[in-house]
N, C-alpha and C positions, 0 to 999 in steps of 0.2 A: 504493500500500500504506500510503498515512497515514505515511511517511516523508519528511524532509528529510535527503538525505543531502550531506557535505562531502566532498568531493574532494581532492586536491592536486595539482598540476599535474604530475603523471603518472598519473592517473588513478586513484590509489590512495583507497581510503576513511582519512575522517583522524577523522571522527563521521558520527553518524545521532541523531537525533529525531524519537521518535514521540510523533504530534498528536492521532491516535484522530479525525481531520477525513479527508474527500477533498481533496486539494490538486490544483486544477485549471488553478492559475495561475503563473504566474509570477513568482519572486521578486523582489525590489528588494533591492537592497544600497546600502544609509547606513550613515550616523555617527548614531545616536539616545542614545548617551552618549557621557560627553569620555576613555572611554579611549582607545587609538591606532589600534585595530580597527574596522572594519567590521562591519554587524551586518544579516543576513538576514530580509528582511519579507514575509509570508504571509499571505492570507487562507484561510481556512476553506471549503470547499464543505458544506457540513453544517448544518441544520437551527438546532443550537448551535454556529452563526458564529463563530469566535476569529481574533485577528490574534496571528501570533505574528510576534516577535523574538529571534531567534538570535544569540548569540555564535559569532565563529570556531571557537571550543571546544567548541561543541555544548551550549552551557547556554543557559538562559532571561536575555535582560535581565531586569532588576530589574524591576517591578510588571507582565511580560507572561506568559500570554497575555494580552488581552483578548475578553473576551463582548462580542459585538453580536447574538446571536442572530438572526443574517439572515444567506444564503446569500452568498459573495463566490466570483464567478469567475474573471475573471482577470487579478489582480493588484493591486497598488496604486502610486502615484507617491509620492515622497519630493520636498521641495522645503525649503529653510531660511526659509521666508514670513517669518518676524519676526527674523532675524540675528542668531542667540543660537548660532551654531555647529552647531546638530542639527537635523538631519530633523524635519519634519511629517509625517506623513502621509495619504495620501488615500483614499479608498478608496469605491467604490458596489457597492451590493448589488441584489442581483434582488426587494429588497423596496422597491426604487424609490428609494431614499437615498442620498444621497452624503455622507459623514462628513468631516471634521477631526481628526486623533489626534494631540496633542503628543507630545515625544519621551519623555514620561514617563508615556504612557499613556491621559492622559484626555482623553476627548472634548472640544472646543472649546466655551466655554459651556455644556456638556451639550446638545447640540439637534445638527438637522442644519444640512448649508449647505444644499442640495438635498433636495425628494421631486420626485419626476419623476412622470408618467401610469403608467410601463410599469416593467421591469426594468431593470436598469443591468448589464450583464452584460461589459464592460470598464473598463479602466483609466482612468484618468484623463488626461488631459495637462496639464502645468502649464509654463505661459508667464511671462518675467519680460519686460514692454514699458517698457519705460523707468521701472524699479523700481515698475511697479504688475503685479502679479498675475494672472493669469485661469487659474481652472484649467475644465476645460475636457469636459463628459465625453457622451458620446452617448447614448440611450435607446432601447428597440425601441418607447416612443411616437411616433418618426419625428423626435424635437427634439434636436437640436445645442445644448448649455445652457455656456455661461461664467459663471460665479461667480467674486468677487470670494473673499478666504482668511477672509470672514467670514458669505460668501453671499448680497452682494448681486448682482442677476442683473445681470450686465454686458449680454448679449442672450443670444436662443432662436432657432436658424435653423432653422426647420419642413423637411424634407427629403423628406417624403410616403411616406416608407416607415420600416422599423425599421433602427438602424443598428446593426449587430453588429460593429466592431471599433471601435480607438481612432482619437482623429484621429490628422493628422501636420499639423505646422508647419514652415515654412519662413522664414526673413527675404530680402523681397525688397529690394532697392536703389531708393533713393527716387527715382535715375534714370528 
């Protein structure tokens, strides 16, 4: 219903926010400013793509939504890439893109890290390997894509089919 609604741990409603988007994904909960709250991140299923960020309180962080104007399905990853205390965020669109959103809104460089062949229709995954980076995100072009947090292509694993969820990682034992 174009709702984000807040709960409280009895299941009571505490807020609601309406986005006037189809919200088909899954929220991320970060720190994107230095107050002591958490704060709810959303992409847009809708035509005019917005990422929103929510306060616990049900109000807009400061300079969001954002317009990307590309459909985002489901979800985005938060990661602190440059260790300044707040969320990054990550986010691909079914308009083949994978973005970079600092916590204050704007796009990285203004450009993408990623255009991919096909749609980007999940999440992203972000890897920290021995404080270098890899985020991480799948395409229904059939290519597994890692990107560096500034979009150099770390590698493309060709998988011959479309890949419709997000990866998973694991750390194995150098044993």
């Amino acid at each position: 219903d174009k709702y984000i609604y807040i709960l409280n741990a009895n299941g009571e409603l505490e807020y609601s926010f309406y986005t006037d988007q189809f919200l088909v994904g899954t929220p991320a909960i970060g720190n994107i400013d230095f107050d002591p709250e958490l704060e709810i991140i959303i992409g847009g299923f809708s035509n005019e793509g917005k990422i929103f960020a929510i306060n616990h309180d049900g109000t807009l962080v400061e300079n969001f939504p954002i317009l990307i104007n590309e459909k985002m399905k489901k979800g985005v990853a938060l990661a602190d890439i440059n260790y300044d205390g707040l969320d990054e965020i990550f986010v691909g669109t079914e308009s083949h893109n994978l973005y970079r959103i600092e916590s204050n809104g704007e796009i990285i460089n203004n450009s993408l890290l990623l255009t991919s062949l096909d749609k980007i229709k999940f999440a992203p995954v972000i890897v920290n390997l021995n404080s270098d980076f890899y985020i991480i995100i799948g395409s229904t072009d059939g290519n597994l894509y890692a990107v560096s947090p500034i979009g150099e292509i770390k590698f493309i694993y060709e998988t011959g089919d479309e890949i419709l969820s997000s990866a998973s990682v694991f750390q194995m034992d150098d044993s």
